[in-house]
Residue frames relative to the residue before (quaternion, step in Angstrom):
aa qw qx qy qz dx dy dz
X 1.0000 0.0000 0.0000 0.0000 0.00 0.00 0.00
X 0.1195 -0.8729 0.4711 0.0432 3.54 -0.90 1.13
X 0.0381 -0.8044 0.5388 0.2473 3.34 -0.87 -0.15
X 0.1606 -0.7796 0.5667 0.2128 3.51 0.93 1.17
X 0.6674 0.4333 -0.4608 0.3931 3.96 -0.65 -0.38
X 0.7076 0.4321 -0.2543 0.4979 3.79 0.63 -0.23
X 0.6139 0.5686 -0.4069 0.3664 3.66 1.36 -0.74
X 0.5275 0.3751 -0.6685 0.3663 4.09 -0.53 1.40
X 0.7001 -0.5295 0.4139 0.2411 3.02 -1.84 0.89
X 0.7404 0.4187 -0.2785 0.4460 3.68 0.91 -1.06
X 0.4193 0.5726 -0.4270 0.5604 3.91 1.69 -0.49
X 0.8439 0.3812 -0.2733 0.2603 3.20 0.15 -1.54
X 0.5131 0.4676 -0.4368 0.5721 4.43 1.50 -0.34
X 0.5661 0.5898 -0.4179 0.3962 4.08 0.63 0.22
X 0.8069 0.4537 -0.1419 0.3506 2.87 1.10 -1.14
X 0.4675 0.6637 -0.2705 0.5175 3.10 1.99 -0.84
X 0.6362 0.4920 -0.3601 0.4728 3.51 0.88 -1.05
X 0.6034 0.5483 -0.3620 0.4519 3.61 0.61 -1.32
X 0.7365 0.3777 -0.2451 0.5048 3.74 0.41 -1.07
X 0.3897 0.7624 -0.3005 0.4202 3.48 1.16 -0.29
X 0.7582 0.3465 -0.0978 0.5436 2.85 0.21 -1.88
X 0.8279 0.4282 -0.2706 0.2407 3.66 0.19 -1.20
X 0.4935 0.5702 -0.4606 0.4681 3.10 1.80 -0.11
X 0.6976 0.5168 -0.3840 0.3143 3.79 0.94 -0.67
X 0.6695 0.5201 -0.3326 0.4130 3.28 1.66 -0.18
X 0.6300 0.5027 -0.4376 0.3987 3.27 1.13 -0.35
X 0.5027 0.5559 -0.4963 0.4383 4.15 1.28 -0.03
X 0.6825 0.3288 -0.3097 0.5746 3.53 1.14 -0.37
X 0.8205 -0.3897 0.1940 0.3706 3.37 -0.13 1.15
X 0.5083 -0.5087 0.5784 0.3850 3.92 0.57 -0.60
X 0.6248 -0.4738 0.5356 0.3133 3.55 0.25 0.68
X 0.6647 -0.6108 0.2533 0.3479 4.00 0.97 1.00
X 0.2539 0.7849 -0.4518 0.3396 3.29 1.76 0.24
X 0.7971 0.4200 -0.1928 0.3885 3.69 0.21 -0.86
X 0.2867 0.6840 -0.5326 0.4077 3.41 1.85 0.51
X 0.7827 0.4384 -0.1365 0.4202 3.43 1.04 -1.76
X 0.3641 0.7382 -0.4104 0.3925 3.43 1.42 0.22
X 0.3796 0.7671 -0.4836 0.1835 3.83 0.87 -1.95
X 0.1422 0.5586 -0.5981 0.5568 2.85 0.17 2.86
X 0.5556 -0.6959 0.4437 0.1012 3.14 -0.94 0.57
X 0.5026 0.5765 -0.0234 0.6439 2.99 2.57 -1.11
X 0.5369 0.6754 -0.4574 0.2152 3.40 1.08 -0.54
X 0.6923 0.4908 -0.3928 0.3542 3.75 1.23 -0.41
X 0.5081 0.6460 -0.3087 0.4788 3.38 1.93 -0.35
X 0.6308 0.3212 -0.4535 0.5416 3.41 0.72 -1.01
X 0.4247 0.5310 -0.6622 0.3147 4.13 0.29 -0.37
X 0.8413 0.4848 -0.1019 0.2165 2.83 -0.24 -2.28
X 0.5795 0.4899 -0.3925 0.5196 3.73 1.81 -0.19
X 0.5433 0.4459 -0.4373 0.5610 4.14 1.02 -1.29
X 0.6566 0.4348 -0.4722 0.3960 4.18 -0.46 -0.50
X 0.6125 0.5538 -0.2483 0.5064 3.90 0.98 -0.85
X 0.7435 0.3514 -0.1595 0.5462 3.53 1.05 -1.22
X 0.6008 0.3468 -0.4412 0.5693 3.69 1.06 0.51
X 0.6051 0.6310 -0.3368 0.3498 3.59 0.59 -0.49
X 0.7455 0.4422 -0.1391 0.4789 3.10 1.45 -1.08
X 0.6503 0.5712 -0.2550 0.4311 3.00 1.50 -0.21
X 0.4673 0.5973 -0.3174 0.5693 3.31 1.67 -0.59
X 0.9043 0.1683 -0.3284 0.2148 3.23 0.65 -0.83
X 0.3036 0.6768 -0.4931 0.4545 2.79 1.54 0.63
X 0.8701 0.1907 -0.1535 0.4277 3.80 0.58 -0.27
X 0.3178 0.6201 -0.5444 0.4671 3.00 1.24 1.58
X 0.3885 -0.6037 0.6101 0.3353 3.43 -1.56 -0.09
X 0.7501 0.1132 -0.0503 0.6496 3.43 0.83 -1.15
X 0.5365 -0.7445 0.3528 0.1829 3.29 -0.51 1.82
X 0.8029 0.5130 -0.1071 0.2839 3.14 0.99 -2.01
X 0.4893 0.7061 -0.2005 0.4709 3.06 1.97 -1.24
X 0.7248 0.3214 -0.2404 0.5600 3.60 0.51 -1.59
X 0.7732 0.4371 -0.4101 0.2072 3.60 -0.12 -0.80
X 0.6440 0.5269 -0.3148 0.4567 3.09 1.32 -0.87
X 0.5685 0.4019 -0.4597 0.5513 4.12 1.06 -0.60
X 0.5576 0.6424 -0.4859 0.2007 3.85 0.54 -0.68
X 0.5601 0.6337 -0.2048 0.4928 3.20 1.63 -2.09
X 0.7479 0.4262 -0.4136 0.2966 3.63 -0.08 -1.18
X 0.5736 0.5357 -0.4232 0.4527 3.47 1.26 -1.11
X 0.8107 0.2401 -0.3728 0.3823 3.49 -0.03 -0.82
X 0.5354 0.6503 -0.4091 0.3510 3.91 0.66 0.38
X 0.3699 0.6152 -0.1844 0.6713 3.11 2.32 -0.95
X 0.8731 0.2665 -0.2508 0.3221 3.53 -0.13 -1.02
X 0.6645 0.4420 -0.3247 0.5076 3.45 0.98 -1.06
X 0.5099 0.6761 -0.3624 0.3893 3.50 1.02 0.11
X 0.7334 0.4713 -0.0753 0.4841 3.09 1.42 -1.39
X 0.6257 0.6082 -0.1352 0.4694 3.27 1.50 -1.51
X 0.8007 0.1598 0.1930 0.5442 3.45 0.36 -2.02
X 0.1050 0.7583 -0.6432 0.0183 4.17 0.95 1.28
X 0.5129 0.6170 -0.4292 0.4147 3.81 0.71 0.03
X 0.6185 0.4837 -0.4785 0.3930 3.97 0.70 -0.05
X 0.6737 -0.5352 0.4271 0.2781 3.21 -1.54 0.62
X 0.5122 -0.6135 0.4370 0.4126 3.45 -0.96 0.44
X 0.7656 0.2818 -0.4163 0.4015 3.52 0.33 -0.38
X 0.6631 0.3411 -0.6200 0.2440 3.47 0.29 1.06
X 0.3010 0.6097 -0.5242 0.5128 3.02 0.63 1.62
X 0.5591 0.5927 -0.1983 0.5448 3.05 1.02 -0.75
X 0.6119 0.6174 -0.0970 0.4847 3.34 0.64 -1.55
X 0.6983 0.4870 -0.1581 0.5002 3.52 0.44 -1.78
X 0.7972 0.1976 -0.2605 0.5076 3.57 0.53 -1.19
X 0.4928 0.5834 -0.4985 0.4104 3.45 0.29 0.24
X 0.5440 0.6099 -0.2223 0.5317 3.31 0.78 -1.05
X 0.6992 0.2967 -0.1296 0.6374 3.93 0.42 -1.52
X 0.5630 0.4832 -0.4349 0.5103 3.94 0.29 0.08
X 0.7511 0.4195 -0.2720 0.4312 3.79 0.36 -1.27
X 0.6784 0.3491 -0.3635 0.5346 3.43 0.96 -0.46
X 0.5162 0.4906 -0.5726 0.4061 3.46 0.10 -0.12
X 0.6782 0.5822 -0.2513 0.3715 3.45 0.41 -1.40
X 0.6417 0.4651 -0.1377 0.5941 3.59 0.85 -1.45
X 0.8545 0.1858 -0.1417 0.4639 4.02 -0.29 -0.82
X 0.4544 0.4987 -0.5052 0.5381 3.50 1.37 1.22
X 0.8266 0.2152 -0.1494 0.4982 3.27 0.59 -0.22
X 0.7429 0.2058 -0.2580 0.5824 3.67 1.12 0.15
X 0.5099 -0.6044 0.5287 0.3084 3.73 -1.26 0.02
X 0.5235 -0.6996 0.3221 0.3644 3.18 -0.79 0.26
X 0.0540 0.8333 -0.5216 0.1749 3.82 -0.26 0.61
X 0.8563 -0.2427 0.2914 0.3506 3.24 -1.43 -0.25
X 0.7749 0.3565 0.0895 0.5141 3.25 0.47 -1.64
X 0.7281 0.1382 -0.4153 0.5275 3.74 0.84 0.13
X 0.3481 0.6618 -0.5239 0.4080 3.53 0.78 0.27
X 0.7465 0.3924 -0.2931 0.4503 3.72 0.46 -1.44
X 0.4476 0.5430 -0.5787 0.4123 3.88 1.49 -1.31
X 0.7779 0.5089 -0.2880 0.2301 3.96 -0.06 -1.39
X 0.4625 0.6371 -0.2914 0.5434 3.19 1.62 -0.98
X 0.8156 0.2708 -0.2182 0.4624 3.42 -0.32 -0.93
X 0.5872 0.6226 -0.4114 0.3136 3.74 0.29 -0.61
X 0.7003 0.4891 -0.1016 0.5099 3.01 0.89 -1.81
X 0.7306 0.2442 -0.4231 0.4770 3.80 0.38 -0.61
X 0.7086 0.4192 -0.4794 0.3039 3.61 0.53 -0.72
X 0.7348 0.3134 -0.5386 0.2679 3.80 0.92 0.41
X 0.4113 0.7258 -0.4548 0.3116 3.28 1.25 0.73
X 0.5188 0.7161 -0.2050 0.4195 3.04 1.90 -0.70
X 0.6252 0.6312 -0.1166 0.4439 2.84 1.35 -1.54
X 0.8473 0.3444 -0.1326 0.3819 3.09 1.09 -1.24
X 0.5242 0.5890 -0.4109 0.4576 2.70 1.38 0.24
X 0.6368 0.5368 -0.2990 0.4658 3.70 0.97 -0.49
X 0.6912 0.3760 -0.3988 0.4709 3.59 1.29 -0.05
X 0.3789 0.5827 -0.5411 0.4735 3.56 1.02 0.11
X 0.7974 0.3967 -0.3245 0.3185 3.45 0.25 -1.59
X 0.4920 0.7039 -0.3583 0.3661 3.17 1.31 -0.54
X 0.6927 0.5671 -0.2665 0.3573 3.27 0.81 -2.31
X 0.7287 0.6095 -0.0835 0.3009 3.28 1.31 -1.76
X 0.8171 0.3240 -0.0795 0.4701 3.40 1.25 -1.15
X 0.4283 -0.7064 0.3942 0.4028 3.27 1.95 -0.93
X 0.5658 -0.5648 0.4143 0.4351 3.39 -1.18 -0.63
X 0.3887 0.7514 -0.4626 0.2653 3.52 1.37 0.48
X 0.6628 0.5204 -0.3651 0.3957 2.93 1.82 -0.56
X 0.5451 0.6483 -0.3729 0.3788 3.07 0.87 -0.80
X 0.7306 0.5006 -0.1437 0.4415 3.32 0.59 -1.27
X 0.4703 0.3473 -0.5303 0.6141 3.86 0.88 -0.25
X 0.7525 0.5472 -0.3642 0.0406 3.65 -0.12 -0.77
X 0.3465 0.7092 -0.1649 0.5914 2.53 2.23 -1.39
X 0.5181 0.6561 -0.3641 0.4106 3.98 0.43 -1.06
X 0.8469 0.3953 -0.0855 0.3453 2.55 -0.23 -2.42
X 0.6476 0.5074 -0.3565 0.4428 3.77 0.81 -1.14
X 0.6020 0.4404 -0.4359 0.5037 4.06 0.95 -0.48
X 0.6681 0.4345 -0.4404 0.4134 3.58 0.66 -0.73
X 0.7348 0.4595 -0.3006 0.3982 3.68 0.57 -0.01
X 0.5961 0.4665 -0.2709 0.5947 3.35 1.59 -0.46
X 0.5167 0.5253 -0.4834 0.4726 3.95 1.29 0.74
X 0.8450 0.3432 -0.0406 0.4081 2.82 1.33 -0.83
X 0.7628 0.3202 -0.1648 0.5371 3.26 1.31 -0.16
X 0.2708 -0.8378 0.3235 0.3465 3.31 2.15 -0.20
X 0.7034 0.2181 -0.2432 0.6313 4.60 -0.40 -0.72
X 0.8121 0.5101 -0.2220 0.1762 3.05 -0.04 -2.02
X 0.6107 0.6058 -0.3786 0.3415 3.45 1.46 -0.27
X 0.5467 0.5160 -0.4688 0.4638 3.34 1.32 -0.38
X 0.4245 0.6136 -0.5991 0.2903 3.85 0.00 0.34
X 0.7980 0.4200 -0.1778 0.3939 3.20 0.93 -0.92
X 0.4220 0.6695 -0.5020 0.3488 3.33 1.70 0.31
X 0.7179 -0.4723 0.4051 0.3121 3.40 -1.85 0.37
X 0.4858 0.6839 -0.2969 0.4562 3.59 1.46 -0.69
X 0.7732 0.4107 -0.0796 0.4765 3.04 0.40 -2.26
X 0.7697 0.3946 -0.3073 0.3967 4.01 0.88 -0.46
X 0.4969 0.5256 -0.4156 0.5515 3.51 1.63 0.04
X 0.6993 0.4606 -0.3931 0.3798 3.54 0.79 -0.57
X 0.8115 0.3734 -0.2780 0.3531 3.47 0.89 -0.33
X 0.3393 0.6530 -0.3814 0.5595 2.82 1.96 0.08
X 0.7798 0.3830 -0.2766 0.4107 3.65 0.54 -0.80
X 0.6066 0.6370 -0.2266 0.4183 3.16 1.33 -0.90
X 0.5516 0.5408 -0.2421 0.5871 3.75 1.54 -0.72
X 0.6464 0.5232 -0.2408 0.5005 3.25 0.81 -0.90
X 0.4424 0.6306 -0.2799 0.5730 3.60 1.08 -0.61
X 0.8264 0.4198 -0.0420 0.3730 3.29 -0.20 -1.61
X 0.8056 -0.0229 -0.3577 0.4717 3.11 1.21 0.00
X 0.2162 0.5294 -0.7447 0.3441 3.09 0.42 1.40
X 0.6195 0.5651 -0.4458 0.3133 3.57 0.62 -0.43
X 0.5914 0.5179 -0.2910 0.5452 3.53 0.96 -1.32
X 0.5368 0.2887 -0.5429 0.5778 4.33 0.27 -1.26
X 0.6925 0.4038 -0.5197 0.2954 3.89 -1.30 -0.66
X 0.7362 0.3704 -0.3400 0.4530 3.42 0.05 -0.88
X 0.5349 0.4583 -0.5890 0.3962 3.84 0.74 -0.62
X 0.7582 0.4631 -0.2874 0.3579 3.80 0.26 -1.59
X 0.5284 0.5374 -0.4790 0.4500 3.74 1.02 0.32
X 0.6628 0.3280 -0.2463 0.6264 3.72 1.02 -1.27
X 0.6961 0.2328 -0.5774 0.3576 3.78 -0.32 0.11
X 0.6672 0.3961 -0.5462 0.3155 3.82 0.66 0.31
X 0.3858 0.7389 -0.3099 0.4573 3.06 1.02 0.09
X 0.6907 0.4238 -0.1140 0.5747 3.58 0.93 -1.68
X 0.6388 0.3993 -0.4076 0.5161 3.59 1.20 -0.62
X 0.7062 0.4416 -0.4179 0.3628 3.84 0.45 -0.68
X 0.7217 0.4829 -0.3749 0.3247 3.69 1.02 0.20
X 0.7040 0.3885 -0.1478 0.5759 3.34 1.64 -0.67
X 0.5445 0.6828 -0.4165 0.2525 3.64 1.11 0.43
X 0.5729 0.4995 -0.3966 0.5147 3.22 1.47 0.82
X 0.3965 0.7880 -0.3750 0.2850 3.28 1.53 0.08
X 0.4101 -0.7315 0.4668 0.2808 3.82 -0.25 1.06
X 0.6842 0.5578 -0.3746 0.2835 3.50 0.58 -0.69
X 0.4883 0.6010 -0.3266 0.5419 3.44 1.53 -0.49
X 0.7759 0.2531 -0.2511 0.5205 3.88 0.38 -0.27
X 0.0305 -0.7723 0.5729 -0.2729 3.17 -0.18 2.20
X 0.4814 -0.6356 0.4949 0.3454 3.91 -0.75 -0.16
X 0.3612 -0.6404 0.5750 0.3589 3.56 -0.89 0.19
X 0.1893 -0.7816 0.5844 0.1083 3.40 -1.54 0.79
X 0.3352 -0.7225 0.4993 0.3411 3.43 -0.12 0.97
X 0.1575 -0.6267 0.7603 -0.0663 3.70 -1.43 1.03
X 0.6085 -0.5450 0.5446 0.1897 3.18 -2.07 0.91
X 0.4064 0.7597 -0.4804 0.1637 3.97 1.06 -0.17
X 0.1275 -0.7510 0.5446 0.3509 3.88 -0.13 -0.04
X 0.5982 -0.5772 0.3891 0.3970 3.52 -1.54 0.88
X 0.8651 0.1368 -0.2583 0.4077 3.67 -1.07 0.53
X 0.6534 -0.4573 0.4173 0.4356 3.82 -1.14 -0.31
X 0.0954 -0.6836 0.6449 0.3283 4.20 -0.59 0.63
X 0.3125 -0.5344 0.7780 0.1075 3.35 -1.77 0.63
X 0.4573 -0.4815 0.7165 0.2138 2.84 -1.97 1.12
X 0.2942 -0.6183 0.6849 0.2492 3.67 -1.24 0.64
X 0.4423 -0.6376 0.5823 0.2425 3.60 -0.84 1.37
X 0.4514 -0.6049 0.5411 0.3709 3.90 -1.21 0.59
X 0.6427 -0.6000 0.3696 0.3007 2.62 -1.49 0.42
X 0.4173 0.7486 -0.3749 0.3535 3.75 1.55 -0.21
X 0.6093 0.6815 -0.2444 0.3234 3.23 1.45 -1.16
X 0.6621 0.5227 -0.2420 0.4794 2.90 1.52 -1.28
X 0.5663 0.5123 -0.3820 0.5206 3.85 0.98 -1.24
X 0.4890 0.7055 -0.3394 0.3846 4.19 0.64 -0.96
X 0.6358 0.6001 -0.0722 0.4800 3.24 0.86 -2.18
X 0.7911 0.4323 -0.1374 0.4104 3.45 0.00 -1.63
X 0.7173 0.4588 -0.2679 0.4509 3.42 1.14 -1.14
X 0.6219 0.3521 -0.4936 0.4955 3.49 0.72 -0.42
X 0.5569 0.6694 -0.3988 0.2875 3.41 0.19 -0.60
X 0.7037 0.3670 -0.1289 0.5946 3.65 0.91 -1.20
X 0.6817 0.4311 -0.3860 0.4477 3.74 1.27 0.00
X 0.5656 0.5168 -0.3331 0.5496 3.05 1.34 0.20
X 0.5224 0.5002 -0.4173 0.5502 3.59 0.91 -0.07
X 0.6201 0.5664 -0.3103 0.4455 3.51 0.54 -1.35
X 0.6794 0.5674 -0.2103 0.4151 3.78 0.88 -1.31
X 0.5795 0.5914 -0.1788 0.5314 3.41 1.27 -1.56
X 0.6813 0.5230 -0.1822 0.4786 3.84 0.70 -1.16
X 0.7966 0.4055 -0.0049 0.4483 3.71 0.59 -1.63
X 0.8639 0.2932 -0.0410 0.4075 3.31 0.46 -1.59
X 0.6526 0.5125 -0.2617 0.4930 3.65 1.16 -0.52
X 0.5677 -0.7205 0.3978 0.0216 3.17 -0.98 1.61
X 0.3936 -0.7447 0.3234 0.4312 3.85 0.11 1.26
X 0.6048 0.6279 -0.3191 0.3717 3.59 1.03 -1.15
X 0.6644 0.5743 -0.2631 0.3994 4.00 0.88 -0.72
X 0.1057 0.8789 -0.4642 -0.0284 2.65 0.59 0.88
X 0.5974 0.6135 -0.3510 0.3790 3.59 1.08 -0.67
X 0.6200 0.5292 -0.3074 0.4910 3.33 1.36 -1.11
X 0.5781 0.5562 -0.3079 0.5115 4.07 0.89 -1.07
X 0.7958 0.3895 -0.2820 0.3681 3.45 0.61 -0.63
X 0.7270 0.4499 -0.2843 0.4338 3.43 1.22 -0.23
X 0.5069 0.4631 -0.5041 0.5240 3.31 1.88 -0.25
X 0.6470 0.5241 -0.4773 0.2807 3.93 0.61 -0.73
X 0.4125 0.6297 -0.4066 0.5177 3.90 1.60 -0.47
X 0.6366 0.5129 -0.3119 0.4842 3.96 0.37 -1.64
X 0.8420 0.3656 -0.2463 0.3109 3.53 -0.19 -1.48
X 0.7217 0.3884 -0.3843 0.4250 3.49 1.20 -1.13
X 0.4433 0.6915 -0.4123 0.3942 4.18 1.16 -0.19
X 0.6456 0.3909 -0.2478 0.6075 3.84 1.20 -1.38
X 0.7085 0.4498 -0.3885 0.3805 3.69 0.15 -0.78
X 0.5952 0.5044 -0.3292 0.5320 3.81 1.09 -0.36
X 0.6594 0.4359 -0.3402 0.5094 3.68 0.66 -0.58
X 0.6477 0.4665 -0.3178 0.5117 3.07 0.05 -1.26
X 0.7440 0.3714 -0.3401 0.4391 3.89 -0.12 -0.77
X 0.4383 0.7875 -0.1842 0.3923 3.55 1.26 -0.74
X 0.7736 0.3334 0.0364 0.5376 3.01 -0.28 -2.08
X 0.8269 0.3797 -0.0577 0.4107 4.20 0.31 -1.43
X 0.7754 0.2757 -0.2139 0.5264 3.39 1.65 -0.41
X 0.8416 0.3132 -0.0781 0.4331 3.32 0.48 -1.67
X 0.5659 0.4895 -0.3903 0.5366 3.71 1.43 -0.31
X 0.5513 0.3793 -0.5003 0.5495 4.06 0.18 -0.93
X 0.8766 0.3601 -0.2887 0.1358 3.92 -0.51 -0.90
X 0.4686 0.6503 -0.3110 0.5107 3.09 2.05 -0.14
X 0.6898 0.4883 -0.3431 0.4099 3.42 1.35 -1.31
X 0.5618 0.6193 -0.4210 0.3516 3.63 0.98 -1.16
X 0.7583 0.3537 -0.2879 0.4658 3.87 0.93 -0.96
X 0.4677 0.6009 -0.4935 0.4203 3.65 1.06 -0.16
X 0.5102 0.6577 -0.4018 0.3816 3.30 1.43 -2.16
X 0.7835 0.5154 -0.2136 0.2734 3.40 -0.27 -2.12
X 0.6111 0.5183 -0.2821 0.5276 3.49 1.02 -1.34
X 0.8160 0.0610 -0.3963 0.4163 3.64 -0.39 -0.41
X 0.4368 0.5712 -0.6182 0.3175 3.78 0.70 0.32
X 0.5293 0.5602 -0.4894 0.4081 3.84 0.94 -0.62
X 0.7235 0.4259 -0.2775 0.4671 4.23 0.85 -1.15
X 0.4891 0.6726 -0.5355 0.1471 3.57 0.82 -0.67
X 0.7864 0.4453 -0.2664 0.3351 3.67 0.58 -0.95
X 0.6881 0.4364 -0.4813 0.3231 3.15 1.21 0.94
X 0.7172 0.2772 -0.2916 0.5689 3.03 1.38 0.60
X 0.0121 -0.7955 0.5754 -0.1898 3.56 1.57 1.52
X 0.7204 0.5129 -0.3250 0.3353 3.81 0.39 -1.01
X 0.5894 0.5618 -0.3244 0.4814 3.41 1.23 -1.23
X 0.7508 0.3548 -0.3725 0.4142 3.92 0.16 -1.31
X 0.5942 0.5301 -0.4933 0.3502 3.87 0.60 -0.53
X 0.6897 0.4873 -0.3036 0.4412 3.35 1.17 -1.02
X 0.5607 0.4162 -0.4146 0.5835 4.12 1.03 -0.23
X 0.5998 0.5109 -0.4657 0.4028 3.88 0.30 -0.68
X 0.7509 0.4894 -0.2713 0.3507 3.57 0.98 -0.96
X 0.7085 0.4981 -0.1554 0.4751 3.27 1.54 -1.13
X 0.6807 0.6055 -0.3651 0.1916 2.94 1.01 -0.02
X 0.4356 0.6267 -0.3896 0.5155 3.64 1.50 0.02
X 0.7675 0.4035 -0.2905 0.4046 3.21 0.31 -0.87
X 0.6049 0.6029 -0.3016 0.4239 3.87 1.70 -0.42
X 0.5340 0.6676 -0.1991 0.4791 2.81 1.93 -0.98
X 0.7415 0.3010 -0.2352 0.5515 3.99 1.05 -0.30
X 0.5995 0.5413 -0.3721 0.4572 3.18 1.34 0.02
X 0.7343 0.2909 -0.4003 0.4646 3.36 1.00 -0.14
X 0.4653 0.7034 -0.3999 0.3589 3.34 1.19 0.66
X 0.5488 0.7033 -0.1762 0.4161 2.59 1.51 -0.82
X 0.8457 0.3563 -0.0897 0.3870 2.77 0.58 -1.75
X 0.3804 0.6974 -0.1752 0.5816 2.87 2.09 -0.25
X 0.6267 0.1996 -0.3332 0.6755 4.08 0.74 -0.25
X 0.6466 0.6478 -0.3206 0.2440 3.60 0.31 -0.64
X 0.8313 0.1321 -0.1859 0.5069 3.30 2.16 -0.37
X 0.3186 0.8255 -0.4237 0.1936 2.69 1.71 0.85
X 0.6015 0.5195 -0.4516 0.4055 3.78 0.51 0.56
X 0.3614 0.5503 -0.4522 0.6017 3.96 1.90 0.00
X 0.3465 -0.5402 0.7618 0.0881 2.81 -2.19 1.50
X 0.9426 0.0227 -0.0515 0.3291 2.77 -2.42 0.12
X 0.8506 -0.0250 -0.0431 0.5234 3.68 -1.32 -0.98
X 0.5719 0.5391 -0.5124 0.3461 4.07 0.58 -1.11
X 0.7790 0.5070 -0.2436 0.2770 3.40 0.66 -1.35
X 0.4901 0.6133 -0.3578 0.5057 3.36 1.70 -0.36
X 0.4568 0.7775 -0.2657 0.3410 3.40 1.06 -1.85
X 0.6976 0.5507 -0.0565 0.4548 2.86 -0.35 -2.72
X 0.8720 0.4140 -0.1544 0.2107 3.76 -0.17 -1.35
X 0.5468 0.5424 -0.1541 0.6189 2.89 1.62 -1.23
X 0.7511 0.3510 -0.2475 0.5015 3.88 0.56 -1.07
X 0.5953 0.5059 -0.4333 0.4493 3.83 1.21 0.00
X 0.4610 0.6967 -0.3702 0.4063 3.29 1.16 -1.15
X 0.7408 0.6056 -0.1580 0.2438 3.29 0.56 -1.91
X 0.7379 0.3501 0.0902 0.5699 2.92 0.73 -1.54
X 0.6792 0.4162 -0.4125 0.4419 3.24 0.79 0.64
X 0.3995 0.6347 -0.2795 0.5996 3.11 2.13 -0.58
X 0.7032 0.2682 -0.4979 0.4309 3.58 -0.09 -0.81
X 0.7819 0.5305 -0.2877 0.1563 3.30 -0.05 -1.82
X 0.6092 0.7318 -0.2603 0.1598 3.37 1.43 -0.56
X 0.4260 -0.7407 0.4069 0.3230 3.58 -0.28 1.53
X 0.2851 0.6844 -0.6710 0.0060 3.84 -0.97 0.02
X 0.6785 -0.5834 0.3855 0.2253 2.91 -1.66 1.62
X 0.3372 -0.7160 0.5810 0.1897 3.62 -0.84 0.19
């Protein structure tokens, strides 16, 4: 698969940047695009456009490992800077994501069939990871009410009750996941595809217009009362759990003990062990920043101007249904990013 208009080395370190940059905007939300999204999928369609720029970098790298990995830090640097409110594991997530493709488009080309290998990897260990969080968070009580329930149905409905076992709902939970890694792969096969047919298209090579937008989303910084608020119900519910709950209840004791140990992980999470993980994460890529100081000034700059470009392209298909309209968007995004003129 070619894109002859794209095939020179100095076109082709432009373009990486362009994809560069847009992969760091889409960890920050798309430039607020995905307000207008309100999908349930909206972190999937993230987690598929970040796949479809990854792959595209490396499709227009020389040395796969080199660019992707300086590519990742920039956007680990930025969404750091941009979006300090994301969880650690989508960092985690991100480099995993920039790991599988290295791995995958070092040893295969890009095409049809490793696209989905990447597709599916990546969501089914996002899948994965999600189910130990829920795990870390809820315990095995959850599991185990389920387990429960599936015997109470397998008294009474006999086979059919194992559907509802914990086994049988991780597997299809994992198995979906699967499936669409299959579907993200094929999108990134047809938007290169869509990019090798419309990359001579004048309309894609527009000027940048400076605009008053500021680079990322401001948050209101919640007071700090909120937090004292937080804690207090929290410890009045312990107090409740201790005093007010009836030895014999046992069904009720067990679901407040599900409630209390779920808040007592967050809360210990989010206020203790996340602020101190980030400060060394902080420190750790401040140790790499100065080898790719040039790249983030250049994303710090491009990004406003990426930010209306997927807006653009974003009113531009808002009458496309289902996958075209992904397609369409993701491959407008694209190609308007590269082509875009901005003064120097």
């Amino acid at each position: 698969m070619q894109l002859p208009i794209f095939d020179n080395v100095q076109r082709n370190a432009k373009i990486i940047s362009r994809l560069t940059a847009l992969w760091a905007l889409s960890e920050a939300g798309l430039g607020g695009v995905l307000h207008a999204i309100q999908s349930p999928f909206t972190g999937l369609f993230v987690g598929g456009f970040a796949i479809v720029l990854i792959s595209l970098i490396a499709y227009f790298a020389e040395d796969k490992k080199e660019t992707i990995f300086r590519s990742l830090l920039v956007v680990l640097i930025i969404k750091l800077a941009v979006s300090p409110h994301s969880p650690l594991t989508s960092y985690l997530a991100v480099s995993f994501q920039a790991l599988m493709a290295t791995l995958i488009y070092s040893n295969l080309s890009l095409g049809k069939w490793s696209a989905m290998l990447l597709g599916v990897v990546t969501l089914v260990e996002s899948a994965i990871q999600k189910l130990l969080v829920l795990t870390l968070i809820l315990g095995n009580s959850l599991w185990q009410a389920i387990d429960s329930f599936s015997d109470y149905v397998t008294d009474r409905m006999g086979f059919l009750g194992n559907v509802f076992s914990s086994t049988a709902l991780i597997s299809i939970y994992l198995w979906l996941y699967a499936l669409l890694g299959i579907v993200v792969g094929y999108i990134i096969y047809d938007i290169v595809r869509y990019l090798e047919v419309n990359q001579g298209n004048v309309k894609y090579q527009i000027e940048a217009i400076e605009f008053d937008d500021q680079v990322g989303i401001a948050k209101k910084r919640r007071g700090r009362w909120r937090i004292w608020v937080i804690f207090g119900i929290f410890f009045a519910l312990i107090a409740a759990y201790y005093f007010f709950v009836n030895e014999g209840d046992e069904v009720w004791k067990n679901w407040l003990y599900i409630f209390l140990r779920s808040a007592g992980i967050l809360l210990l999470w989010y206020y203790v062990l996340a602020p101190i993980f980030k400060k060394y994460f902080k420190r750790f890529l401040e140790t790499k920043k100065h080898r790719v100081q040039e790249e983030v000034d250049e994303t710090l700059t491009l990004l406003p101007y990426l930010r209306k470009v997927t807006k653009l392209a974003w009113q531009e298909n808002k009458d496309e249904r289902g996958l075209n309209k992904l397609r369409n968007f993701m491959g407008d995004t694209i190609l308007y990013s590269i082509h875009l003129k901005i003064e120097e």
